[in-house]
Biotite code that builds the C-alpha atoms (Angstrom):
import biotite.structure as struc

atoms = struc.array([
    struc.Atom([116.039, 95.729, 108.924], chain_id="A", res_id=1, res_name="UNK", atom_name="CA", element="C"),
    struc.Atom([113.592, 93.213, 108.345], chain_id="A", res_id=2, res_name="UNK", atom_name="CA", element="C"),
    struc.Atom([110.209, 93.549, 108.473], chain_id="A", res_id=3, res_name="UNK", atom_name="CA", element="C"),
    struc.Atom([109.835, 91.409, 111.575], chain_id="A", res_id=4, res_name="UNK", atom_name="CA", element="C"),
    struc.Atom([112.720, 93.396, 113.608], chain_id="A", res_id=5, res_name="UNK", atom_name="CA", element="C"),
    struc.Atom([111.280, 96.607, 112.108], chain_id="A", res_id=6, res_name="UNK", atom_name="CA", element="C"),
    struc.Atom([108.449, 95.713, 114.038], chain_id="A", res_id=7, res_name="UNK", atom_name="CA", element="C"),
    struc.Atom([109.612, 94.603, 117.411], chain_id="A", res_id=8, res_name="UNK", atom_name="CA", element="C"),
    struc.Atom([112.043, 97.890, 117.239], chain_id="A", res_id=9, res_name="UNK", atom_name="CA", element="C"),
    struc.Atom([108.712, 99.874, 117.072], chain_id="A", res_id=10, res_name="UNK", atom_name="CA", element="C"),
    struc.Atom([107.233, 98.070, 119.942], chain_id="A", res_id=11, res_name="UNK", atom_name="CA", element="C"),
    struc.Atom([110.385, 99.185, 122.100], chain_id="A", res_id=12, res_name="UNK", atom_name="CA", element="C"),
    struc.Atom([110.223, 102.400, 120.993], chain_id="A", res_id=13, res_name="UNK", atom_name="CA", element="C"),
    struc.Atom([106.150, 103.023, 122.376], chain_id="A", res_id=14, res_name="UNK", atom_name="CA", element="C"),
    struc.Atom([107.396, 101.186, 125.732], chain_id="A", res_id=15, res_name="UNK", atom_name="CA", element="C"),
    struc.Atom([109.818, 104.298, 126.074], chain_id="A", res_id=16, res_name="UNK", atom_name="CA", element="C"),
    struc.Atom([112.201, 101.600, 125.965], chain_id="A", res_id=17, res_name="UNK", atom_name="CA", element="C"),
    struc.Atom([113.971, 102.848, 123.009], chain_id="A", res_id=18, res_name="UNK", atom_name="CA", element="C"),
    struc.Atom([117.576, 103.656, 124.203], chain_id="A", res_id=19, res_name="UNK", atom_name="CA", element="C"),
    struc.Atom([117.218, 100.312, 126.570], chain_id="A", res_id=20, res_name="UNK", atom_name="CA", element="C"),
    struc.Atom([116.895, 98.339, 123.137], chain_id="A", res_id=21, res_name="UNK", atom_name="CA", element="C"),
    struc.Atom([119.582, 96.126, 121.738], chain_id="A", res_id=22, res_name="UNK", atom_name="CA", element="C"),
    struc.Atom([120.102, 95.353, 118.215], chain_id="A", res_id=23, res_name="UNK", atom_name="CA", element="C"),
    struc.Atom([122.137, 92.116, 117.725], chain_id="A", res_id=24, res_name="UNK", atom_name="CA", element="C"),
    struc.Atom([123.575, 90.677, 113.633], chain_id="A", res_id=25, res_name="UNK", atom_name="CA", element="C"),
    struc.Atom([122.249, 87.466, 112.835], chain_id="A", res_id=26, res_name="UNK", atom_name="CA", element="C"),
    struc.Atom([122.265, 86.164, 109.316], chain_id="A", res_id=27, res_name="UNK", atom_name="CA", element="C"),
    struc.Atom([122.897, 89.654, 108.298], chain_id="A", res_id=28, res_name="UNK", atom_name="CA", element="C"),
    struc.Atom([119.280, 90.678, 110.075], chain_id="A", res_id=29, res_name="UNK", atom_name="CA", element="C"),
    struc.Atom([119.372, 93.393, 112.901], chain_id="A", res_id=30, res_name="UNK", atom_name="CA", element="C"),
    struc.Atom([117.177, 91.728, 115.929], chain_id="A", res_id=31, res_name="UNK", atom_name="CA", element="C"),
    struc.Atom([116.371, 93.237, 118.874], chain_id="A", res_id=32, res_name="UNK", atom_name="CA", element="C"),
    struc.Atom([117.345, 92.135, 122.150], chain_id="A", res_id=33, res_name="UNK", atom_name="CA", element="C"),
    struc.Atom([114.350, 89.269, 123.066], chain_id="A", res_id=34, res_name="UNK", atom_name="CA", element="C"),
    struc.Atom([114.770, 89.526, 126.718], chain_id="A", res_id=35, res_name="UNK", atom_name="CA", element="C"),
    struc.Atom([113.302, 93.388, 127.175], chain_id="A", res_id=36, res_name="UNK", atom_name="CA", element="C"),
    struc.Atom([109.379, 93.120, 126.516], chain_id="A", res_id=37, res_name="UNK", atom_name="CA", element="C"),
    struc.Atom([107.578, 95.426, 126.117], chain_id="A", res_id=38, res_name="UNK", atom_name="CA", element="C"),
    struc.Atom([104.351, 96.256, 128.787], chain_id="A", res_id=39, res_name="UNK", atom_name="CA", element="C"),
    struc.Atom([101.552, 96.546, 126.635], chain_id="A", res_id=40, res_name="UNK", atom_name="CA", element="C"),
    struc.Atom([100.674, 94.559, 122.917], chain_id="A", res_id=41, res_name="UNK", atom_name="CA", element="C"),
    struc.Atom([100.526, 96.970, 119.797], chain_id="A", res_id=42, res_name="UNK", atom_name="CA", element="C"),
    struc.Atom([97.064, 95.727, 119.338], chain_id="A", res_id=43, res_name="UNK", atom_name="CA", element="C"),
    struc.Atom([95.444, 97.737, 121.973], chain_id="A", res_id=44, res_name="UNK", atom_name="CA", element="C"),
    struc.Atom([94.345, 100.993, 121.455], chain_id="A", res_id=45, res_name="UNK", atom_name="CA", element="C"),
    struc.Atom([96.260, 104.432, 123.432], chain_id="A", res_id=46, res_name="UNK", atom_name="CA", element="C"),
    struc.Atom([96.693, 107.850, 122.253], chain_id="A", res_id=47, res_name="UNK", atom_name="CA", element="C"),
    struc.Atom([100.298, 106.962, 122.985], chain_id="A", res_id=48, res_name="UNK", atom_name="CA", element="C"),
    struc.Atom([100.652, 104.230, 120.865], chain_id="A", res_id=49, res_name="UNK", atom_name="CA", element="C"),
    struc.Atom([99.431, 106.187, 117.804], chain_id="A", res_id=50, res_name="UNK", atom_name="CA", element="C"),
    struc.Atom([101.762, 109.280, 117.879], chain_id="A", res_id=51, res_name="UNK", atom_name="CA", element="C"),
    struc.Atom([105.094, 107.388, 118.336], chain_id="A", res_id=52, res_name="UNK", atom_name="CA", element="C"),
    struc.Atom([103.814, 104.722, 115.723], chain_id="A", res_id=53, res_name="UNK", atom_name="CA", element="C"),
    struc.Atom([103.208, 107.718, 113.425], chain_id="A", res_id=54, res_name="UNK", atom_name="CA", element="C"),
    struc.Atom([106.902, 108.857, 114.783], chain_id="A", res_id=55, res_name="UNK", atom_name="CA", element="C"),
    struc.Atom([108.059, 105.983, 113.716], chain_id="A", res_id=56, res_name="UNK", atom_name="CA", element="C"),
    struc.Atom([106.717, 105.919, 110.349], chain_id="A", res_id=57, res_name="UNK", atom_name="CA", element="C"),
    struc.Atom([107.896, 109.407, 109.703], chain_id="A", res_id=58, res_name="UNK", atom_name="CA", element="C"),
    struc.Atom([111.474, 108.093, 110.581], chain_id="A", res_id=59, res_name="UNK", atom_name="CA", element="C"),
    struc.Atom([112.959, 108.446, 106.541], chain_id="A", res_id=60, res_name="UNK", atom_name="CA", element="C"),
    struc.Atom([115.410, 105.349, 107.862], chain_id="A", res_id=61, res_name="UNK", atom_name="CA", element="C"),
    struc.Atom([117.221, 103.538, 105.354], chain_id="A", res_id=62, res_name="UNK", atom_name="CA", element="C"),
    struc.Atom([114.986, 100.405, 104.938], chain_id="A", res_id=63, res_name="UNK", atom_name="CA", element="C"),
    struc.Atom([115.915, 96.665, 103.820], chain_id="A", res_id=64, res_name="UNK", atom_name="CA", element="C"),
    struc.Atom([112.621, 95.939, 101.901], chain_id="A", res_id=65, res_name="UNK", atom_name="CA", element="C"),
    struc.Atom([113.165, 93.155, 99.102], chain_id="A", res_id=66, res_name="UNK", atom_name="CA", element="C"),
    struc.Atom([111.294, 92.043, 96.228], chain_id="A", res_id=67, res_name="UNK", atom_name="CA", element="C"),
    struc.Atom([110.513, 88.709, 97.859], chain_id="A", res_id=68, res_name="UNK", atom_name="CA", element="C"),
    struc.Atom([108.556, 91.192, 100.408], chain_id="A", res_id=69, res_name="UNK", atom_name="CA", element="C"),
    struc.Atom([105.575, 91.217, 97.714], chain_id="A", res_id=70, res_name="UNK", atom_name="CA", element="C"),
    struc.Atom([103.869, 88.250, 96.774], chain_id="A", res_id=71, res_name="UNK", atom_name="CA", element="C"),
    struc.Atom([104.780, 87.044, 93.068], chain_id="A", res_id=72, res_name="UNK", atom_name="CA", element="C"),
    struc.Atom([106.902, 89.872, 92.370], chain_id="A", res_id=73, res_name="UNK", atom_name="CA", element="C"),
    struc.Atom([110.031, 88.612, 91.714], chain_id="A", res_id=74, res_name="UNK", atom_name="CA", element="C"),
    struc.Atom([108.668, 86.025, 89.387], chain_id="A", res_id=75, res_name="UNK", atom_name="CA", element="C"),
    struc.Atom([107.410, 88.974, 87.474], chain_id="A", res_id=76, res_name="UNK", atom_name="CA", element="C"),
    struc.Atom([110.868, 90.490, 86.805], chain_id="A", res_id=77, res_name="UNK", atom_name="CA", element="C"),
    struc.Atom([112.162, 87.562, 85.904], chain_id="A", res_id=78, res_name="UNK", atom_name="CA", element="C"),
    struc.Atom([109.560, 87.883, 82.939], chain_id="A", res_id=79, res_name="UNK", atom_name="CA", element="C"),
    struc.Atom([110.510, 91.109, 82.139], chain_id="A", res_id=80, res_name="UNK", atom_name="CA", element="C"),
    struc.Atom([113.478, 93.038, 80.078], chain_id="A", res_id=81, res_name="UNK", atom_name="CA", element="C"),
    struc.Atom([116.284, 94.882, 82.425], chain_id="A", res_id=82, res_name="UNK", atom_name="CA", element="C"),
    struc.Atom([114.468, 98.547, 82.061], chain_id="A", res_id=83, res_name="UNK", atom_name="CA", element="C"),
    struc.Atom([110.593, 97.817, 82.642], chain_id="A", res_id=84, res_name="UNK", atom_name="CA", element="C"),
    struc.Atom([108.627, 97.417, 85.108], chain_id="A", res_id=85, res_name="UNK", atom_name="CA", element="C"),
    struc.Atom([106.235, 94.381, 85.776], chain_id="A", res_id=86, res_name="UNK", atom_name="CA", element="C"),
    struc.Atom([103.046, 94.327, 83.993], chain_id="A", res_id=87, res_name="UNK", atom_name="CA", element="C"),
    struc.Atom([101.210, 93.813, 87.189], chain_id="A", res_id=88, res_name="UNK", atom_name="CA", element="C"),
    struc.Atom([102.191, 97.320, 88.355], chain_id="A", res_id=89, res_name="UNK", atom_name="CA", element="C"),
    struc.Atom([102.199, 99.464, 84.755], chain_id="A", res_id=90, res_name="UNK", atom_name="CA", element="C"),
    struc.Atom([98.565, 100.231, 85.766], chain_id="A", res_id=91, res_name="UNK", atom_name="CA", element="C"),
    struc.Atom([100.077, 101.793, 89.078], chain_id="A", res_id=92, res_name="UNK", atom_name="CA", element="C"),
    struc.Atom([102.596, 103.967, 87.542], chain_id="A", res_id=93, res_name="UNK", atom_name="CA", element="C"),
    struc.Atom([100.266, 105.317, 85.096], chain_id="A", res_id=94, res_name="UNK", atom_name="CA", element="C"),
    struc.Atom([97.803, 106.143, 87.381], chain_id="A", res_id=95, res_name="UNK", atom_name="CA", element="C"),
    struc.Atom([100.988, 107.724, 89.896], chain_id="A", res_id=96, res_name="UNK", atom_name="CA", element="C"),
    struc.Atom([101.575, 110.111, 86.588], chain_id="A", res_id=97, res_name="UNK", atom_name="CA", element="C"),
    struc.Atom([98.586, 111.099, 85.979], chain_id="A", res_id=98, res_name="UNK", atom_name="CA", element="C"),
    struc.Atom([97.833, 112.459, 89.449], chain_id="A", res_id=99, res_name="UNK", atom_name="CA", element="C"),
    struc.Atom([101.787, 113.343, 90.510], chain_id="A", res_id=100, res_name="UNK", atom_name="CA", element="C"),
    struc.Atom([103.380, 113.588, 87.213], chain_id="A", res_id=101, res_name="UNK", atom_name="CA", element="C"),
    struc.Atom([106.906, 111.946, 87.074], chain_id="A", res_id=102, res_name="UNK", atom_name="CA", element="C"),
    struc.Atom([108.152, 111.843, 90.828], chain_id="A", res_id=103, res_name="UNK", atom_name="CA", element="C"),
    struc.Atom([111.307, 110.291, 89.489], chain_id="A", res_id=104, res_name="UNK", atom_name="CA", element="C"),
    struc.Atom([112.351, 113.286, 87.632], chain_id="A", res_id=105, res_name="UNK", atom_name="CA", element="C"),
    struc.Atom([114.447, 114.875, 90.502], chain_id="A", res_id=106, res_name="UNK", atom_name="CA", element="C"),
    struc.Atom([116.362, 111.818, 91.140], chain_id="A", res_id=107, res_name="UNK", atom_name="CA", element="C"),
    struc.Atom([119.676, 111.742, 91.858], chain_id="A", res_id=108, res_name="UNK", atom_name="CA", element="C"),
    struc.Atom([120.050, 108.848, 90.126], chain_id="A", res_id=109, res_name="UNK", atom_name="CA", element="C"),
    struc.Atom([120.148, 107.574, 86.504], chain_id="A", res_id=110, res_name="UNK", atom_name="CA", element="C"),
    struc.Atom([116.660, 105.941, 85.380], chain_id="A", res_id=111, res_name="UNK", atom_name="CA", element="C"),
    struc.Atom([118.315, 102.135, 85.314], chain_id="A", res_id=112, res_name="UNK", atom_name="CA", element="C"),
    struc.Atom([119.924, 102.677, 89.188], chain_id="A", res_id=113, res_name="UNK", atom_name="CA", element="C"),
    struc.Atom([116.388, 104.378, 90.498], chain_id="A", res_id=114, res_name="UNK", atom_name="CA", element="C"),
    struc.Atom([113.994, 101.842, 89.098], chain_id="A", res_id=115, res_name="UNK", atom_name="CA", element="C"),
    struc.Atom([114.606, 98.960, 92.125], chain_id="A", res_id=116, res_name="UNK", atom_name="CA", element="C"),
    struc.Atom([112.888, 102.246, 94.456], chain_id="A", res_id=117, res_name="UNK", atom_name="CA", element="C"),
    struc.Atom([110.354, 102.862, 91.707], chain_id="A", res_id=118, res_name="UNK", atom_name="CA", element="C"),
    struc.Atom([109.161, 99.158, 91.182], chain_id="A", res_id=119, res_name="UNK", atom_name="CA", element="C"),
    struc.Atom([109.195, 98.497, 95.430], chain_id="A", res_id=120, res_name="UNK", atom_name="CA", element="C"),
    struc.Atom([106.923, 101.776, 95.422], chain_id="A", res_id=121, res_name="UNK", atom_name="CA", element="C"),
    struc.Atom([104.853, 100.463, 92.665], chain_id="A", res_id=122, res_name="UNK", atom_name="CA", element="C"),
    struc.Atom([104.512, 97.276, 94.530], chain_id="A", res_id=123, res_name="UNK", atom_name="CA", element="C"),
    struc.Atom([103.343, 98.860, 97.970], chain_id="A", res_id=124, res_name="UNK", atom_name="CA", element="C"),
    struc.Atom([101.168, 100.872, 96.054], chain_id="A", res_id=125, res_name="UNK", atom_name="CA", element="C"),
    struc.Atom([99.600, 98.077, 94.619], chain_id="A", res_id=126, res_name="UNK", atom_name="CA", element="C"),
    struc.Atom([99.072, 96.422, 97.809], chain_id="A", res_id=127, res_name="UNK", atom_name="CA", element="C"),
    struc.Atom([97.298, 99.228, 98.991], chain_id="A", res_id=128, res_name="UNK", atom_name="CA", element="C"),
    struc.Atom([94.858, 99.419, 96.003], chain_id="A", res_id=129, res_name="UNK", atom_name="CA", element="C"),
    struc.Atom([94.219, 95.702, 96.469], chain_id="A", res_id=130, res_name="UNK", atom_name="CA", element="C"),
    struc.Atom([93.724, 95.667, 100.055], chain_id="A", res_id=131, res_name="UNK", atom_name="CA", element="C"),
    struc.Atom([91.206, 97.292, 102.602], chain_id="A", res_id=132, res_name="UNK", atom_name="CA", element="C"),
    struc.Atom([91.554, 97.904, 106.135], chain_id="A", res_id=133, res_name="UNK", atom_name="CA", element="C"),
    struc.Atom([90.365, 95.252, 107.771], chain_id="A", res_id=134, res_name="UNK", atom_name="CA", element="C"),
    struc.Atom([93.403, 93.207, 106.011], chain_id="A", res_id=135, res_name="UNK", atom_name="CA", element="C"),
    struc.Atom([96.249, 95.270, 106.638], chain_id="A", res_id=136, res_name="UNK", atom_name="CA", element="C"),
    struc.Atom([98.480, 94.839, 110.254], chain_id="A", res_id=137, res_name="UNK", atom_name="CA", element="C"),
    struc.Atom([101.437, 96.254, 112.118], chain_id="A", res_id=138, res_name="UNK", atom_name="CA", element="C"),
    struc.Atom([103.931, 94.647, 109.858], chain_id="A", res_id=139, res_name="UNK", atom_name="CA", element="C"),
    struc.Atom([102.175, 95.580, 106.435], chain_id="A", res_id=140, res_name="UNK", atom_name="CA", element="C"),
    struc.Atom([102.495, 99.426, 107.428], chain_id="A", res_id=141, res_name="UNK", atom_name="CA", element="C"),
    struc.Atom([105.881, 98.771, 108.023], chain_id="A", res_id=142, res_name="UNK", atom_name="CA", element="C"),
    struc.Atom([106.735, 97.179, 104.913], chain_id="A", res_id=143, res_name="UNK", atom_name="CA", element="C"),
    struc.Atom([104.854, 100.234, 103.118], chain_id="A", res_id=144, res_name="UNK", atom_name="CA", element="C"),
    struc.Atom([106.871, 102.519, 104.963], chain_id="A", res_id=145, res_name="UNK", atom_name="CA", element="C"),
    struc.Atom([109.939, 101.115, 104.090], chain_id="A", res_id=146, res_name="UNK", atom_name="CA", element="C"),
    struc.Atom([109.173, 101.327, 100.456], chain_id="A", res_id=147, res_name="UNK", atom_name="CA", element="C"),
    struc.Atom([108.559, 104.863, 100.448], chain_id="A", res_id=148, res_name="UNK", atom_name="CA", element="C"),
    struc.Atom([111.438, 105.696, 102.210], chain_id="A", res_id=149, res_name="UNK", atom_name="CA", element="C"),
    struc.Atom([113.859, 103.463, 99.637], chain_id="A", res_id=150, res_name="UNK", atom_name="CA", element="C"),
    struc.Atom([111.808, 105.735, 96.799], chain_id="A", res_id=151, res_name="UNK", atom_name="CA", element="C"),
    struc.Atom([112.711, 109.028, 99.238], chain_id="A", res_id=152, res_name="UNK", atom_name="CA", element="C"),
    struc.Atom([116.098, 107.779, 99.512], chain_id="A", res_id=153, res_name="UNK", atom_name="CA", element="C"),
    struc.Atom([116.832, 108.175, 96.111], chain_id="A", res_id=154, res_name="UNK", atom_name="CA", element="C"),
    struc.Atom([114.908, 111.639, 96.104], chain_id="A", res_id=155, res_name="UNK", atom_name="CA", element="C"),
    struc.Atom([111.604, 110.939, 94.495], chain_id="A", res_id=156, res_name="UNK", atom_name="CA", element="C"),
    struc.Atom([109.087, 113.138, 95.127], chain_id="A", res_id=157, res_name="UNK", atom_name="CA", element="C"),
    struc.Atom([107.025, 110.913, 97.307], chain_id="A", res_id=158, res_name="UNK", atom_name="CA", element="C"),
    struc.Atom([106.337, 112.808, 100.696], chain_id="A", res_id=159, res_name="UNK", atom_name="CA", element="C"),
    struc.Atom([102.361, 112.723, 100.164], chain_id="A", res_id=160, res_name="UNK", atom_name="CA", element="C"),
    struc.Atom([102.828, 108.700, 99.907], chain_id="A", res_id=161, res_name="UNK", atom_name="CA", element="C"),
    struc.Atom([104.479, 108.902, 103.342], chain_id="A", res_id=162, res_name="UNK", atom_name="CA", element="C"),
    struc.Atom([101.016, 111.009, 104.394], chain_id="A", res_id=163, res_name="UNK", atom_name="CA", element="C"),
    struc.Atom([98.967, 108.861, 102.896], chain_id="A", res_id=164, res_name="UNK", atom_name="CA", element="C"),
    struc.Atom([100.285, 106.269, 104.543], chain_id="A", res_id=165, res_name="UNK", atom_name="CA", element="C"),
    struc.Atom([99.998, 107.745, 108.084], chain_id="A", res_id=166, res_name="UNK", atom_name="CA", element="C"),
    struc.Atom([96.831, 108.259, 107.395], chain_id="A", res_id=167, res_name="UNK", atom_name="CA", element="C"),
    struc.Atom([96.247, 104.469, 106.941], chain_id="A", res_id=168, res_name="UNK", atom_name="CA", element="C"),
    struc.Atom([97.880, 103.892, 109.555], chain_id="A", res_id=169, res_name="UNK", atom_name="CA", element="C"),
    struc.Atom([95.600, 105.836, 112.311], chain_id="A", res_id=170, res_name="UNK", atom_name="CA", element="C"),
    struc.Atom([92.647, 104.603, 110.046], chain_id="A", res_id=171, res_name="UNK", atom_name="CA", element="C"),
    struc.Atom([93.850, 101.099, 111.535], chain_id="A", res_id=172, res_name="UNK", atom_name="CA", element="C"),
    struc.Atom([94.296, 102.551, 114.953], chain_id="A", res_id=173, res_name="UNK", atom_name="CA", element="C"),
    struc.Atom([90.668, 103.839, 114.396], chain_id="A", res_id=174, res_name="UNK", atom_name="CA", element="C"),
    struc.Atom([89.296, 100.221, 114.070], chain_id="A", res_id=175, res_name="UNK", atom_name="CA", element="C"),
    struc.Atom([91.491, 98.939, 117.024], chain_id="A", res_id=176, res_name="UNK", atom_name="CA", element="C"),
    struc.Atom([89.768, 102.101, 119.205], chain_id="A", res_id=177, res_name="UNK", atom_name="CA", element="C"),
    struc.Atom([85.930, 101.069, 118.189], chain_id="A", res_id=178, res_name="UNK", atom_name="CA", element="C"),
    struc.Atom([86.946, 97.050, 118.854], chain_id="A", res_id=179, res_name="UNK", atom_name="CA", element="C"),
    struc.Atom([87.946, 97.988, 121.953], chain_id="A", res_id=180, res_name="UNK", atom_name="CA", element="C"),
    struc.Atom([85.119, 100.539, 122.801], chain_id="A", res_id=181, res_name="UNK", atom_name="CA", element="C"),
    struc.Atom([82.597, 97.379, 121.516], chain_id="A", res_id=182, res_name="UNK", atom_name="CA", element="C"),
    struc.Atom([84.556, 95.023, 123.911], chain_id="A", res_id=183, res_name="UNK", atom_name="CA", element="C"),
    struc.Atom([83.802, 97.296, 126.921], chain_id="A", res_id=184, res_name="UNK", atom_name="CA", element="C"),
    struc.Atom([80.162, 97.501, 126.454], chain_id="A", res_id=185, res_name="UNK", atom_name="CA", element="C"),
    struc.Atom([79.965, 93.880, 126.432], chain_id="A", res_id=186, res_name="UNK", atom_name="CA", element="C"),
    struc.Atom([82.000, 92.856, 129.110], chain_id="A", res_id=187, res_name="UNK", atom_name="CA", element="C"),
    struc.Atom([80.154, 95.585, 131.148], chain_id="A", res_id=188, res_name="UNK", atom_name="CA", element="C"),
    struc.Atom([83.397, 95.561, 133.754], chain_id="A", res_id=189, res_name="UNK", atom_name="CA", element="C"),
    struc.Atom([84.022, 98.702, 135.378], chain_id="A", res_id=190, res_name="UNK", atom_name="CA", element="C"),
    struc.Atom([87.290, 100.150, 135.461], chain_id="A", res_id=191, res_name="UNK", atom_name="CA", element="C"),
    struc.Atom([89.158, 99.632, 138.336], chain_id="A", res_id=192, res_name="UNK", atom_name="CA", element="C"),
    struc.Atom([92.243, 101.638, 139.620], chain_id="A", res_id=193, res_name="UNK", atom_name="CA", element="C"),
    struc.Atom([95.099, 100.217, 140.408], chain_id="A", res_id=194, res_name="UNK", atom_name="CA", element="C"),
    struc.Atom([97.847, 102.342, 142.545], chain_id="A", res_id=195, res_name="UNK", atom_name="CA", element="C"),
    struc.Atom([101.095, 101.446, 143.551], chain_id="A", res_id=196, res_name="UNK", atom_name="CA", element="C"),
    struc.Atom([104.537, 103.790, 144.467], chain_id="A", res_id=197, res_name="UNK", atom_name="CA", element="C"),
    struc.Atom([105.200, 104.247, 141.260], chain_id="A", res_id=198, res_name="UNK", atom_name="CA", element="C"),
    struc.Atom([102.593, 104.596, 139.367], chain_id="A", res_id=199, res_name="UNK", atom_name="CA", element="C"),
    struc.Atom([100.212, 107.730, 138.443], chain_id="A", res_id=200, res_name="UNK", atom_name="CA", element="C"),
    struc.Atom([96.657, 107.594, 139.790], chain_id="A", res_id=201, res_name="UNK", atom_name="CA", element="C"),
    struc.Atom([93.981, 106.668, 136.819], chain_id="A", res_id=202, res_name="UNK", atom_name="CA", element="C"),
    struc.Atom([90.383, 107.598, 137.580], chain_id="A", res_id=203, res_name="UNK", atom_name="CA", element="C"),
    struc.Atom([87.348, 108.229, 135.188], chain_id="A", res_id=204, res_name="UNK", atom_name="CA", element="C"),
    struc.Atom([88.277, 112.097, 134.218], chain_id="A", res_id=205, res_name="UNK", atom_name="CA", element="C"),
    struc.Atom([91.178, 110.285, 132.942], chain_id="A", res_id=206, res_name="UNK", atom_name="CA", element="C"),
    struc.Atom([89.776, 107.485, 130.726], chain_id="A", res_id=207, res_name="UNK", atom_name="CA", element="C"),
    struc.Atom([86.446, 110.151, 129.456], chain_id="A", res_id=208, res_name="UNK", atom_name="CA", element="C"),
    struc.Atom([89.520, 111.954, 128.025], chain_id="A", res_id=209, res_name="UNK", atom_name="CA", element="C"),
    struc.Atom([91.252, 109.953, 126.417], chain_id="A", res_id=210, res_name="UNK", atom_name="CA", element="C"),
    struc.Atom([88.082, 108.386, 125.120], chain_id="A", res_id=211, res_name="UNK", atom_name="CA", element="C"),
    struc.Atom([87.446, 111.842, 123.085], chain_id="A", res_id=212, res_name="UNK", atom_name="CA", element="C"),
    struc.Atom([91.267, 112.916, 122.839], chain_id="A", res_id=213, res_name="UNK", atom_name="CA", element="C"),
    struc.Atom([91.689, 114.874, 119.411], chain_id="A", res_id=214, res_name="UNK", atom_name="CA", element="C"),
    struc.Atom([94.049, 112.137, 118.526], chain_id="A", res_id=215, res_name="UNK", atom_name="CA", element="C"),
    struc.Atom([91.563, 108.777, 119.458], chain_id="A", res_id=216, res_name="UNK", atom_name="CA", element="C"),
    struc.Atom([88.886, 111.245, 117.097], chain_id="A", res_id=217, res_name="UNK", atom_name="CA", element="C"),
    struc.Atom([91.050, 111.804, 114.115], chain_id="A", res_id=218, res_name="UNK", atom_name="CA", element="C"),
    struc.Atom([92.086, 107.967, 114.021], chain_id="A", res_id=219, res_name="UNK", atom_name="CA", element="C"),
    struc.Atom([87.883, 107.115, 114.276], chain_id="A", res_id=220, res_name="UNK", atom_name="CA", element="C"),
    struc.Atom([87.786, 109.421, 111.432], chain_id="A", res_id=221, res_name="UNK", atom_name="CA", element="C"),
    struc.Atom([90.565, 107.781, 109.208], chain_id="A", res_id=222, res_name="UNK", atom_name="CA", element="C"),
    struc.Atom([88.541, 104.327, 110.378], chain_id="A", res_id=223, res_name="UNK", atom_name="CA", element="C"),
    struc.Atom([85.073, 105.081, 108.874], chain_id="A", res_id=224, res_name="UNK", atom_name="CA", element="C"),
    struc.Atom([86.812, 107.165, 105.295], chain_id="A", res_id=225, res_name="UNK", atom_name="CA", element="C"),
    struc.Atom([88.834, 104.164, 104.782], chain_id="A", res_id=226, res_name="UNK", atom_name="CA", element="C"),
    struc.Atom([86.115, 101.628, 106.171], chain_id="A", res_id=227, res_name="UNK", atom_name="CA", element="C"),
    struc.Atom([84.848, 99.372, 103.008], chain_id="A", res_id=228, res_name="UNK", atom_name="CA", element="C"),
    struc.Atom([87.104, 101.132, 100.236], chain_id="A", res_id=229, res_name="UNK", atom_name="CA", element="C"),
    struc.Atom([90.828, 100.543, 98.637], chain_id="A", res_id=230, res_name="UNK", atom_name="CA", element="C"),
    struc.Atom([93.722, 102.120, 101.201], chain_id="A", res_id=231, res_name="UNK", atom_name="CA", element="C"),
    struc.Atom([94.336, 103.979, 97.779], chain_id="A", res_id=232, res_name="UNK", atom_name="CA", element="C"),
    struc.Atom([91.466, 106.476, 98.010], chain_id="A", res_id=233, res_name="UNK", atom_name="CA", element="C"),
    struc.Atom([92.098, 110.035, 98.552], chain_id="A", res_id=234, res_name="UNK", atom_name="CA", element="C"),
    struc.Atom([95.759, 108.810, 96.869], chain_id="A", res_id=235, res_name="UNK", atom_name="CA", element="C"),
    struc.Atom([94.940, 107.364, 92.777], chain_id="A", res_id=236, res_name="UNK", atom_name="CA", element="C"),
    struc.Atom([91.153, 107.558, 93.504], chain_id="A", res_id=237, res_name="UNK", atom_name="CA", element="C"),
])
């Protein structure tokens, strides 16, 4: 699955519409239906959204990530022999053995047949050292993920990238939280409830706890350890 699709299939999923959602072939891609929507955009902040992103991410699906995913990166094999990896990302590995030793070791493949996993790691490893928070989205998490789980696939030992990663990925949450909480001071609206058959009654016990929910903390957390550094601290750093 494409990044893109990967994407829209997680929106589904934190509308609850996950068993509703329809995956169609085109060009070989898996889309999702475009006539379900989803109710709310991924780019506000809810407790709920968080814990089935993290779900999602924790999903060890196969993935469809390609070297064309990472800028330049292709060109860079093409430079090199068969057996090595690009010189872009030899300061990557070395720095993934000296903290993890070699994760490859357990593989149940041969070293030639393993090192596609190993170089698409390397390469969303890379992106993480060169990249802070404030530049990372929805669909860059993804396309982490999805390395990690081709490197898991082939039974590297990888699982504290996957952590790492979730990590990140509440960090980002934790930004979207204190945008938000910044947006409400300065629009000064008060929150109105809205009630209707269906719906459950919202009133201001409601939002005070979500507003200090263990989950909303630990994601304001992530946002100010990550804030200014590379997504690789607490990882190579």
């Amino acid at each position: 699955m494409s990044t893109r699709a990967a994407l829209r299939f997680i929106r589904y999923y934190i509308c609850g519409d996950f068993k509703k959602a329809k995956k169609k072939k085109s060009d070989e891609r898996e889309q999702l239906d475009s006539n379900e929507k989803c109710s709310f955009p991924l780019s506000n902040y809810a407790d709920e959204h968080v814990e089935n992103f993290i779900k999602l991410l924790d999903a060890n699906v196969r993935s469809q990530v390609e070297y064309s995913d990472f800028k330049g990166l292709e060109e860079e094999l093409a430079r090199v022999r068969y057996n090595e990896i690009p010189f872009s990302l030899v300061s990557i590995s070395n720095k993934i053995k000296m903290n993890y030793g070699d994760v490859t070791k357990d593989s149940s493949q041969s070293d030639y047949a393993a090192l596609p996993s190993y170089v698409l790691l390397g390469a969303a490893v890379k992106e993480m050292d060169d990249l802070k928070l404030e530049q990372v989205d929805e669909d860059k998490i993804v396309l982490w993920r999805d390395a990690i789980n081709s490197a898991l696939n082939v039974q590297f030992k990888v699982d504290f990238f996957k952590e790492h990663l979730k990590r990140i990925a509440r960090a980002y949450f934790g930004l979207k939280a204190n945008d938000g909480k910044r947006k409400e001071k300065l629009r000064n609206i008060d929150v109105k409830v809205i009630k209707t058959e269906d719906d459950k009654e919202l009133n201001s016990d409601d939002k005070e706890e979500e507003q200090t929910s263990k989950v909303r903390l630990l994601c304001l957390r992530e946002a100010e350890y990550f804030q200014g550094k590379r997504l690789t601290t607490g990882l190579l750093r």
